[in-house]
DODREN-522555 format. One record per residue (C-alpha): x, y negated, z. Coordinates in steps of 0.001 Angstrom, whole numbers, padded with zeros to 6 digits, always signed. Example, Ala and Ser with C-alpha at 12.3 -4.5 7.8 and 13.67 -1.06 7.14 Angstrom:
+012300+004500+007800;+013670+001060+007140;
//
This chain:
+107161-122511+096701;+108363-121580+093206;+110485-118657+092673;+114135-119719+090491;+113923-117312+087382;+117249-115366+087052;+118296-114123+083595;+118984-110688+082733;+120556-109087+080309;+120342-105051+079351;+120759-103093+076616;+118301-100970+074613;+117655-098377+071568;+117038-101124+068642;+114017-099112+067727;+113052-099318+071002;+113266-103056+071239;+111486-103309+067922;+108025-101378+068974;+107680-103081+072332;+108368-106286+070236;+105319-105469+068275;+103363-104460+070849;+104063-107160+072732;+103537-109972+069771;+099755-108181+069404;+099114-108896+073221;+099986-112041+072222;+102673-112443+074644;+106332-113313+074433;+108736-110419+075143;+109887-111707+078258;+106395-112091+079530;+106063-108337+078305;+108994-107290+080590;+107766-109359+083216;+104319-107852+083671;+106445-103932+082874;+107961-104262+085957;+105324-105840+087688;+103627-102345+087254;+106858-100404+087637;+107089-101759+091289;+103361-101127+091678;+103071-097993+090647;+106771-096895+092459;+106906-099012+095538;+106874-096524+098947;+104187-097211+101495;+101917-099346+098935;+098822-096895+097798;+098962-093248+096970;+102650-092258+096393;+103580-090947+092504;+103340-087613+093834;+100517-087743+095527;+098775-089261+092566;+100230-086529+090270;+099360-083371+093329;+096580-081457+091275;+096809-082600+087821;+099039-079206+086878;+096063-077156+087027;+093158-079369+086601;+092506-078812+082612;+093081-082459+081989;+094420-083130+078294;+098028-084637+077618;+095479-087611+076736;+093956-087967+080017;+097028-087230+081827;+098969-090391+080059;+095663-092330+080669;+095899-091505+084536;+099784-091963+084520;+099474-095216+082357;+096350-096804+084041;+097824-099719+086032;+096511-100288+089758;
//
């Protein structure tokens, strides 16, 4: 069964729009695919009951000597 796509419409910093534009462009993927797959891995990564929870992911990473580097990469890394 095939999903109807719905059409949204939101508003954004211009500069904003223009980077993940880029970005998105040297993925080679439309925008809306980009914004597809974002929240694809927003729900992932925020969804209750599915994994580790955010916090229980982030629980030691204060005091573990990781660099702002490595803590992005963790943060970033999708499931």
């Amino acid at each position: 069964m095939r999903l109807r796509a719905r059409k949204v419409c939101l508003r954004v910093d211009e500069e904003l729009l223009e980077e993940f534009t880029q970005v998105a462009r040297l993925l080679g993927m439309s925008r809306s695919e980009a914004i597809r797959k974002a929240m694809e891995m927003f729900i992932a990564s925020n969804r209750p009951g599915r994994g580790s929870s955010m916090t229980a992911r982030m629980r030691g990473l204060v005091r573990s000597g990781l660099s702002l580097k490595e803590l992005e990469e963790m943060y970033l890394k999708p499931k």
